[in-house]
Backbone as XML, in Angstrom:
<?xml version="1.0"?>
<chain id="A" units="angstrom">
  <residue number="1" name="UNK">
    <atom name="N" x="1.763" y="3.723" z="-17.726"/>
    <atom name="CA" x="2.862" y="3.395" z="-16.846"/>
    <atom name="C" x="4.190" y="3.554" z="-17.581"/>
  </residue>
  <residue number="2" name="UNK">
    <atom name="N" x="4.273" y="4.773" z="-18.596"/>
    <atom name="CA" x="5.643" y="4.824" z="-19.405"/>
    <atom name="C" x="6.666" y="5.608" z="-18.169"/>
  </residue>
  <residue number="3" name="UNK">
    <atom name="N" x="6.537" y="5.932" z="-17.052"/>
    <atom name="CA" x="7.331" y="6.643" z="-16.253"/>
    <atom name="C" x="6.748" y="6.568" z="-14.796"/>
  </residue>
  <residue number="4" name="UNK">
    <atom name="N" x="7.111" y="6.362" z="-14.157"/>
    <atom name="CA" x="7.269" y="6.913" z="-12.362"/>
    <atom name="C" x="6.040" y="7.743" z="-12.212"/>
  </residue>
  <residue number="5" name="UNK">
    <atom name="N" x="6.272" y="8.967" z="-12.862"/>
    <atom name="CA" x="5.165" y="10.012" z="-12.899"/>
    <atom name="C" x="4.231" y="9.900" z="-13.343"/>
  </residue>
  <residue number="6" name="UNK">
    <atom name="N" x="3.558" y="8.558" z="-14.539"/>
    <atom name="CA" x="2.359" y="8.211" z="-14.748"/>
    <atom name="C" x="1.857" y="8.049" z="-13.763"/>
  </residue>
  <residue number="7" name="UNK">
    <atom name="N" x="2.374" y="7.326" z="-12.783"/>
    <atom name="CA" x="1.413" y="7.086" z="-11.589"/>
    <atom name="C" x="0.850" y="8.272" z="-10.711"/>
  </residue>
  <residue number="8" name="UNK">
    <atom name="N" x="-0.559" y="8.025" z="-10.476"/>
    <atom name="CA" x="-0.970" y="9.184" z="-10.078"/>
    <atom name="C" x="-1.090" y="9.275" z="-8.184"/>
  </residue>
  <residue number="9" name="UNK">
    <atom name="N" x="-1.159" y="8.394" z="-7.591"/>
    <atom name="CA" x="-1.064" y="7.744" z="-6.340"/>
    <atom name="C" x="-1.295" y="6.491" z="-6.155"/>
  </residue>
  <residue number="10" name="UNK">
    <atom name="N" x="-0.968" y="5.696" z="-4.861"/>
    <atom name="CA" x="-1.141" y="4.465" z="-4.554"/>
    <atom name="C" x="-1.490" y="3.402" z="-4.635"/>
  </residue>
  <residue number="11" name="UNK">
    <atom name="N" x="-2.968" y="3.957" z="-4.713"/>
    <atom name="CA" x="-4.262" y="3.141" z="-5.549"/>
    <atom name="C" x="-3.739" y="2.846" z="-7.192"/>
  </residue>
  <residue number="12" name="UNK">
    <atom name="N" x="-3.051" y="3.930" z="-7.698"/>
    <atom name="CA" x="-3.282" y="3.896" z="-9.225"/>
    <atom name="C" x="-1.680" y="2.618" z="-9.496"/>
  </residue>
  <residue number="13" name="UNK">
    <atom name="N" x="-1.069" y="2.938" z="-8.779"/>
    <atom name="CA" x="0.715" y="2.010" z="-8.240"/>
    <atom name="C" x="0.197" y="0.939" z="-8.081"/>
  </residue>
  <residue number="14" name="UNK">
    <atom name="N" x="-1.028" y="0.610" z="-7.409"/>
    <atom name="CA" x="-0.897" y="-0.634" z="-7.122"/>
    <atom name="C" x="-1.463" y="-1.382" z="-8.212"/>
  </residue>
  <residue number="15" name="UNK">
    <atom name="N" x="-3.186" y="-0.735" z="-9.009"/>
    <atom name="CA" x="-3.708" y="-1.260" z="-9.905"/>
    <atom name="C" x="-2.874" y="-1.086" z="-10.958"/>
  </residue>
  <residue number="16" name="UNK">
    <atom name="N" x="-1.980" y="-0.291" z="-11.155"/>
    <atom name="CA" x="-1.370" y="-0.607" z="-12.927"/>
    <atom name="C" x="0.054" y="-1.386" z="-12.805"/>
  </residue>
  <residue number="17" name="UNK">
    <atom name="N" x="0.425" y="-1.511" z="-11.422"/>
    <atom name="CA" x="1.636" y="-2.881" z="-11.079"/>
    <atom name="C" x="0.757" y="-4.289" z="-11.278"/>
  </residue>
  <residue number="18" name="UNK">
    <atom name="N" x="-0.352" y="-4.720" z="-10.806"/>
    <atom name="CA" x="-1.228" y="-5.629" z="-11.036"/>
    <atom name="C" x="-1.456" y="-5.884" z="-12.361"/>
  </residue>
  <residue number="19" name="UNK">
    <atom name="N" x="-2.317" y="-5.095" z="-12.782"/>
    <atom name="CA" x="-2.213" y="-4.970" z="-14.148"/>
    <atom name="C" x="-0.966" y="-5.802" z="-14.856"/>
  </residue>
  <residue number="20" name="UNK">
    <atom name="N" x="-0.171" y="-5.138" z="-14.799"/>
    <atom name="CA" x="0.998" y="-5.347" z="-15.991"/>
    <atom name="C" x="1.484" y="-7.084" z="-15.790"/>
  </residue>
  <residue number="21" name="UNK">
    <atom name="N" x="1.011" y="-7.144" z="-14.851"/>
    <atom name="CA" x="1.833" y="-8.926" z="-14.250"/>
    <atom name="C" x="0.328" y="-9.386" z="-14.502"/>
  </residue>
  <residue number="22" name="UNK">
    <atom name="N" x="-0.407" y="-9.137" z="-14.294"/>
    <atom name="CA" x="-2.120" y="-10.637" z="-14.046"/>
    <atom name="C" x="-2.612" y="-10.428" z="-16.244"/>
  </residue>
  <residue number="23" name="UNK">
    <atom name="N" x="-2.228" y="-9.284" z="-16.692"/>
    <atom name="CA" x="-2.623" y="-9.311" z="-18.066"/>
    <atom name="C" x="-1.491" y="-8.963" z="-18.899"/>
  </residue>
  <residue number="24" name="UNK">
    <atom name="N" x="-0.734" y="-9.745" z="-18.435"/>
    <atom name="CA" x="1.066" y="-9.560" z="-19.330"/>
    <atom name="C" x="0.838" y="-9.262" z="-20.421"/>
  </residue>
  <residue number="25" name="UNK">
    <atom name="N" x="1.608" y="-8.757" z="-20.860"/>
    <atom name="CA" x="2.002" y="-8.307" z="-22.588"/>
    <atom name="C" x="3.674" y="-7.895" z="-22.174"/>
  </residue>
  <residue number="26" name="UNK">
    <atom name="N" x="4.059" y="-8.204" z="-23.624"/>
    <atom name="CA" x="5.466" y="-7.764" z="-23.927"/>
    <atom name="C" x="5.850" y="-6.065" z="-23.514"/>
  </residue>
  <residue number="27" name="UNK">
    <atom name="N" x="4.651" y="-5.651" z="-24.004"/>
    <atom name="CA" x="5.090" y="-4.190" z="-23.642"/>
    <atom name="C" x="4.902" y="-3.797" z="-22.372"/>
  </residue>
  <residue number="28" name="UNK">
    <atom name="N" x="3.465" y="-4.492" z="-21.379"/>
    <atom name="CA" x="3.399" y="-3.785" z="-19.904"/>
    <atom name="C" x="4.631" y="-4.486" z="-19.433"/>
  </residue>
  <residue number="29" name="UNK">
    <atom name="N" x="4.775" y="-5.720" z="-19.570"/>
    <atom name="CA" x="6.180" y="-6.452" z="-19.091"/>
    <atom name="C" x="7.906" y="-5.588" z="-18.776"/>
  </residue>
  <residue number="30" name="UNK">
    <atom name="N" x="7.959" y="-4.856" z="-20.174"/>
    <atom name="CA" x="8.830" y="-3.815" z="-20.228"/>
    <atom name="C" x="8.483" y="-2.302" z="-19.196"/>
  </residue>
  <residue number="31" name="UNK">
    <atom name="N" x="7.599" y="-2.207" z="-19.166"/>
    <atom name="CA" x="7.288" y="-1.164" z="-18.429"/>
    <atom name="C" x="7.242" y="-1.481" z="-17.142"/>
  </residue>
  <residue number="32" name="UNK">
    <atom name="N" x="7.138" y="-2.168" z="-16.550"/>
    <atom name="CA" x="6.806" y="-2.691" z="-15.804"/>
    <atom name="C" x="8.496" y="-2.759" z="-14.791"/>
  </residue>
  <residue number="33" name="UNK">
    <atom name="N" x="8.974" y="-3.705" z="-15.756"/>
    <atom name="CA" x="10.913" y="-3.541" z="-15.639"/>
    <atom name="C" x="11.331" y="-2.180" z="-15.472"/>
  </residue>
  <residue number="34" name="UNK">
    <atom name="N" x="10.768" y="-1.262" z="-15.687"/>
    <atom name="CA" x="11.095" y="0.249" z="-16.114"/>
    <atom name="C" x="10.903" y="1.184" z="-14.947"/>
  </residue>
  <residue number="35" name="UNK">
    <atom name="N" x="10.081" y="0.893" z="-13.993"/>
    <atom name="CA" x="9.788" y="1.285" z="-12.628"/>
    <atom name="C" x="11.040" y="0.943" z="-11.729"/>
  </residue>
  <residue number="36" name="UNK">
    <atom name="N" x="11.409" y="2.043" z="-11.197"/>
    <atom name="CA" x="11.888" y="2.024" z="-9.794"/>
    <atom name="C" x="11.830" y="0.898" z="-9.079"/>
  </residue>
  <residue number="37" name="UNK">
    <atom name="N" x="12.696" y="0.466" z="-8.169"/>
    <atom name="CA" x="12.722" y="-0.675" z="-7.226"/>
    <atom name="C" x="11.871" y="-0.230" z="-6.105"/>
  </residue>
  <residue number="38" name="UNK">
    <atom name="N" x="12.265" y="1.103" z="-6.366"/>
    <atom name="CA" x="11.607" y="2.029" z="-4.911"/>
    <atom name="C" x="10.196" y="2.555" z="-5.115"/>
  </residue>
  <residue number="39" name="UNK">
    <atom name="N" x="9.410" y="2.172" z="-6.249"/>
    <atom name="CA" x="8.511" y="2.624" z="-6.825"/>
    <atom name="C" x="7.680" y="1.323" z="-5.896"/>
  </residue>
  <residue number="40" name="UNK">
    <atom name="N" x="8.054" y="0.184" z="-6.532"/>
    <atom name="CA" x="7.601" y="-1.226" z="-6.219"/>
    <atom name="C" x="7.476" y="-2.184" z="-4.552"/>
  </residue>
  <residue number="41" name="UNK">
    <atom name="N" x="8.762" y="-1.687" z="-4.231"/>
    <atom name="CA" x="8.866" y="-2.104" z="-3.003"/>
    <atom name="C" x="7.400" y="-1.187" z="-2.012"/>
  </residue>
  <residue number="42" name="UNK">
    <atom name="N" x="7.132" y="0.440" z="-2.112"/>
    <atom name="CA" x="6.777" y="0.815" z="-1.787"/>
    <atom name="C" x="5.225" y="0.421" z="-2.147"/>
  </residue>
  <residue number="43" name="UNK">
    <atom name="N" x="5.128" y="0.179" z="-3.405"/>
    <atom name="CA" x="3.799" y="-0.363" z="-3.748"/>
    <atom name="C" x="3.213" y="-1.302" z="-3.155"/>
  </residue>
  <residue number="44" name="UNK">
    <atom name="N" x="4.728" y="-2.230" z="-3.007"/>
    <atom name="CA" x="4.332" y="-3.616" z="-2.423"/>
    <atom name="C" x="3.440" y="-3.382" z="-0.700"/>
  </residue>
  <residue number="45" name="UNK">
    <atom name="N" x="4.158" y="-2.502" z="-0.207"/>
    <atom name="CA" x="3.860" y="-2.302" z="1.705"/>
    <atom name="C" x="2.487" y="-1.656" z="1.696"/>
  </residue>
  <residue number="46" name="UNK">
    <atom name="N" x="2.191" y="-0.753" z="0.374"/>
    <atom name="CA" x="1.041" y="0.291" z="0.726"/>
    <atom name="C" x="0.038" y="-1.296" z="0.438"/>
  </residue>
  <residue number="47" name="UNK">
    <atom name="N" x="0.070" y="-2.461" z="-0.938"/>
    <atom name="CA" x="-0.957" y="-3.641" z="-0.546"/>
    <atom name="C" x="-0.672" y="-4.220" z="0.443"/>
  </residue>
  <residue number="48" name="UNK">
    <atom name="N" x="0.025" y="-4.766" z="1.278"/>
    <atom name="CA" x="-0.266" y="-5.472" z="2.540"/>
    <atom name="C" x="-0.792" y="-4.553" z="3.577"/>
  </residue>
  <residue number="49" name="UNK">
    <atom name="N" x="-0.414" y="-3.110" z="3.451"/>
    <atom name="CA" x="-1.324" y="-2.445" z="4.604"/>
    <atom name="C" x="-2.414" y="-2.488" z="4.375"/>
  </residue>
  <residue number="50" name="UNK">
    <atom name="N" x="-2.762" y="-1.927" z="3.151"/>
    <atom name="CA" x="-4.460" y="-2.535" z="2.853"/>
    <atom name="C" x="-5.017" y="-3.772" z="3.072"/>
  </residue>
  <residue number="51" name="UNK">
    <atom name="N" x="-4.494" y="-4.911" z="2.825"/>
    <atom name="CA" x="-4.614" y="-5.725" z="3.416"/>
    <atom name="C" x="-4.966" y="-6.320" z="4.930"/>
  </residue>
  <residue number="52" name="UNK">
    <atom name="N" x="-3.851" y="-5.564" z="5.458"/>
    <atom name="CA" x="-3.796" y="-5.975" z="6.596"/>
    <atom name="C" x="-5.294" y="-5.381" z="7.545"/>
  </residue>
  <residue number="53" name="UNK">
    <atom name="N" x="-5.727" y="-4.023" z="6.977"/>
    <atom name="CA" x="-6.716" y="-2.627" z="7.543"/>
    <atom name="C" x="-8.308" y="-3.592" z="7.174"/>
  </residue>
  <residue number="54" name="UNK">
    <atom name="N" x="-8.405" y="-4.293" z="6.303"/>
    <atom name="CA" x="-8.849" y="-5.161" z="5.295"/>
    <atom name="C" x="-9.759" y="-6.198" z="6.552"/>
  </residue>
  <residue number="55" name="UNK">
    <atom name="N" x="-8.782" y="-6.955" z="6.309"/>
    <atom name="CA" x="-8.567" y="-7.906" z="7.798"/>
    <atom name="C" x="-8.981" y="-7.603" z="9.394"/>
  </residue>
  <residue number="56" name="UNK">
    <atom name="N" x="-8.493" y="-6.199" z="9.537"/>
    <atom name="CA" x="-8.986" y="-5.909" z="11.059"/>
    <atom name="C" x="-9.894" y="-5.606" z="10.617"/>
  </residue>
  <residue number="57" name="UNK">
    <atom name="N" x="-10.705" y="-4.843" z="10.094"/>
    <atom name="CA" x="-11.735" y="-3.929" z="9.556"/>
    <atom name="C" x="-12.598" y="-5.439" z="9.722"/>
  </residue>
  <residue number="58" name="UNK">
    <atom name="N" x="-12.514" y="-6.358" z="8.877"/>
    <atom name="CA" x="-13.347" y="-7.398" z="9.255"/>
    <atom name="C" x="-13.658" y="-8.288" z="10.274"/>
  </residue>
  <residue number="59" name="UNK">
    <atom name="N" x="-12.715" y="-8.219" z="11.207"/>
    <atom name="CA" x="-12.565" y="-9.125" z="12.659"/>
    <atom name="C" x="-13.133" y="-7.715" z="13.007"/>
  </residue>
  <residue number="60" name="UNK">
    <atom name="N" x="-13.596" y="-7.268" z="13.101"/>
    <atom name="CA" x="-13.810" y="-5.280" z="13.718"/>
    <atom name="C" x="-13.246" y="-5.027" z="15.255"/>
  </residue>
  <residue number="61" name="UNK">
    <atom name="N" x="-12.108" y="-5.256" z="14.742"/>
    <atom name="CA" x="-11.190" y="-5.250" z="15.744"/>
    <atom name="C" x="-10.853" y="-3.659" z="15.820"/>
  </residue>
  <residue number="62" name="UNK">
    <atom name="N" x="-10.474" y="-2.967" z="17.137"/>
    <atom name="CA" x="-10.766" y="-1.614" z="17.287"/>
    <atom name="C" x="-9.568" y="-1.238" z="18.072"/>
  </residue>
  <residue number="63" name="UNK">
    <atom name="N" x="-8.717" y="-1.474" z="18.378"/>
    <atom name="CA" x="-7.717" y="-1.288" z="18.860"/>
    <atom name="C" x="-6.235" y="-0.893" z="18.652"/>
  </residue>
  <residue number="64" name="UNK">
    <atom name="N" x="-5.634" y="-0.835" z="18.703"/>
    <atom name="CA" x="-3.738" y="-0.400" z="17.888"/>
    <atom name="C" x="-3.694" y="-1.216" z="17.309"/>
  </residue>
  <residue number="65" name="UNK">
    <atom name="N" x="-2.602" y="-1.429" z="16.434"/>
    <atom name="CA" x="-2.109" y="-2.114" z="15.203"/>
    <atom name="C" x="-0.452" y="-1.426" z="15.144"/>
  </residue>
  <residue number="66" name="UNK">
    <atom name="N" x="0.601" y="-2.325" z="14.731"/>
    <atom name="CA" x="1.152" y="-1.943" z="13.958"/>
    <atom name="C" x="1.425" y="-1.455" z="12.720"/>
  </residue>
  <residue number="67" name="UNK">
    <atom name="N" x="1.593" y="0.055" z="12.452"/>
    <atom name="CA" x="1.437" y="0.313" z="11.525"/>
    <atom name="C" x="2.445" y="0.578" z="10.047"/>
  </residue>
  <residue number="68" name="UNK">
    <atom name="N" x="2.860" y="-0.705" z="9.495"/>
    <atom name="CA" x="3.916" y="-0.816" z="8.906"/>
    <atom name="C" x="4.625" y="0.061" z="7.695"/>
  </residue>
  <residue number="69" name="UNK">
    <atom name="N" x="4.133" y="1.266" z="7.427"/>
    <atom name="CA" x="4.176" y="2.403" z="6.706"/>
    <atom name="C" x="4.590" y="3.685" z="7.433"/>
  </residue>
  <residue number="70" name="UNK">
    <atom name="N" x="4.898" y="3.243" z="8.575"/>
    <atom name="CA" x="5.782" y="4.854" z="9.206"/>
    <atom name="C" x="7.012" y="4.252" z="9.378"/>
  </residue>
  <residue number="71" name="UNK">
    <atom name="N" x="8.187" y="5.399" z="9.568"/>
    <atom name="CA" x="9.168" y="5.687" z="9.349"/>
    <atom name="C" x="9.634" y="5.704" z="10.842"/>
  </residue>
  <residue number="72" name="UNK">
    <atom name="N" x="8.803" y="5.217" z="11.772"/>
    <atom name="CA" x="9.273" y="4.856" z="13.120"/>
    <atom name="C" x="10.688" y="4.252" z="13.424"/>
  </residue>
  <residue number="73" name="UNK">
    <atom name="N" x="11.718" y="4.598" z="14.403"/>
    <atom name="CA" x="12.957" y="3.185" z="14.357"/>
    <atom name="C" x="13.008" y="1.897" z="15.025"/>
  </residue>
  <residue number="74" name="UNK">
    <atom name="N" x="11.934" y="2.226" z="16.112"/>
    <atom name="CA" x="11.759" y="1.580" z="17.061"/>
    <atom name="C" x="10.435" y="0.717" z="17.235"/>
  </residue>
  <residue number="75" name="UNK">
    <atom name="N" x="10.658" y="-0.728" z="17.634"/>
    <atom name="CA" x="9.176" y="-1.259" z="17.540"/>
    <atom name="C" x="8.848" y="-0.828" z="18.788"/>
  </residue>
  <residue number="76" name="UNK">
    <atom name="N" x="7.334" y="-0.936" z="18.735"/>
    <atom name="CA" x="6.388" y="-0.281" z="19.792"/>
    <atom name="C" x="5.999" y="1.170" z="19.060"/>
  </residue>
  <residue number="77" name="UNK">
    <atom name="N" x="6.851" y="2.040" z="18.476"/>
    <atom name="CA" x="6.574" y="3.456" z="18.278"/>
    <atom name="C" x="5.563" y="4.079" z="16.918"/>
  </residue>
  <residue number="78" name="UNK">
    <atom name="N" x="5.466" y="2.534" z="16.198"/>
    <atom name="CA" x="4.570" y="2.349" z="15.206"/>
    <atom name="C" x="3.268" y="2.469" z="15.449"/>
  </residue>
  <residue number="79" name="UNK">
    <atom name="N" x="2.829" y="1.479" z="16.824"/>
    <atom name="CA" x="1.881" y="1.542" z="16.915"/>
    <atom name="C" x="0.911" y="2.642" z="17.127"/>
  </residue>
  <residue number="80" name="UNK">
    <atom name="N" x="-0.565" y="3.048" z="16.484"/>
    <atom name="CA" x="-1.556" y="3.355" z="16.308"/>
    <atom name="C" x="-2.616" y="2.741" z="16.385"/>
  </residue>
  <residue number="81" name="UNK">
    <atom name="N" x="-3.814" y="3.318" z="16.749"/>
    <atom name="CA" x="-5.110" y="3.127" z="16.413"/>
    <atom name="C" x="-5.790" y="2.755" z="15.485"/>
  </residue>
  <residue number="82" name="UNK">
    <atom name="N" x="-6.586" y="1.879" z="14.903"/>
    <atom name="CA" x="-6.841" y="1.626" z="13.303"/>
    <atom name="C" x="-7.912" y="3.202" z="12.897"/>
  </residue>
  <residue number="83" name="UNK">
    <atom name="N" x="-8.077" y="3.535" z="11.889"/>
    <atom name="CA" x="-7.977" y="4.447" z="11.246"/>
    <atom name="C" x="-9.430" y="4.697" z="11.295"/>
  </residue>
  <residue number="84" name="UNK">
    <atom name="N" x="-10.522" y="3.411" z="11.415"/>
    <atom name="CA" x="-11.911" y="4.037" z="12.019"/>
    <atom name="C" x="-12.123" y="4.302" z="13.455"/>
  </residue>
  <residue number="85" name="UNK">
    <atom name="N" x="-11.301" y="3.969" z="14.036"/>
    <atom name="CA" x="-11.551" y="4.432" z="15.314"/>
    <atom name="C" x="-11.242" y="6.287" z="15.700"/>
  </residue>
  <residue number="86" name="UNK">
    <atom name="N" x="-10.018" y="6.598" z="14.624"/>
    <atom name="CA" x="-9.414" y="7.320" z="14.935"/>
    <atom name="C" x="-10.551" y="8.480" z="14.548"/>
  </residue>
  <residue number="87" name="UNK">
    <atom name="N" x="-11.373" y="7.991" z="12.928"/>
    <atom name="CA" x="-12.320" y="9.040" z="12.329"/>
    <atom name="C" x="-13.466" y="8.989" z="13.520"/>
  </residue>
  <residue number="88" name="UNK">
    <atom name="N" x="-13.723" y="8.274" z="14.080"/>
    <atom name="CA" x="-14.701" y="8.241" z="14.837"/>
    <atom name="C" x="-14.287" y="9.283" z="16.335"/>
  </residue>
  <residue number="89" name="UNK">
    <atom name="N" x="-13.425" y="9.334" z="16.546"/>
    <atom name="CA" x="-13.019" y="10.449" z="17.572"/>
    <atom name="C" x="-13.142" y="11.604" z="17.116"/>
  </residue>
  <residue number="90" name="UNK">
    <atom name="N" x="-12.927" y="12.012" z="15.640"/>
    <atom name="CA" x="-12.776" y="13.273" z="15.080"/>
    <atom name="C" x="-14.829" y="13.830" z="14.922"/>
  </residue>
  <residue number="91" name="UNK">
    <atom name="N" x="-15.320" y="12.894" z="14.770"/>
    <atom name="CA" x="-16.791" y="13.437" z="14.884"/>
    <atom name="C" x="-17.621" y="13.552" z="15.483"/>
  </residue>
</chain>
């Protein structure tokens, strides 16, 4: 995590932001400081969507959702389908 570009995607943003805070050290600490606001904030939304997918996925709830990771302006225009329903149309 010496740069932005260590990170390899989302998954890897979220486990080596975790990381650096749940098994502190002086140095992930610094690195850690060293990330983008925009690196973090974004990290932060991609875990609560997981979260949130997490959650329906377990109520197996099958229906729209807000989906708080698009770039929609308007509420209502977010909404989607949860993401097994959607694979399940495709097969």
């Amino acid at each position: 995590m010496d740069s932005n570009s260590d990170l390899l995607d989302g998954i890897d943003a979220i486990v080596s932001i975790r990381n650096a805070i749940i098994h502190s050290q002086e140095d992930k600490r610094k690195k850690l400081m060293k990330l983008h606001w925009r690196v973090k904030y974004e990290t932060l939304n991609l875990s609560l969507w997981y979260i949130e997918l997490l959650i329906l996925h377990t109520l197996e709830y099958n229906g729209k959702y807000s989906n708080r990771c698009t770039d929609e302006p308007w509420a209502g225009q977010n909404e989607v389908n949860v993401p097994w329903v959607e694979r399940k149309k495709l097969l």
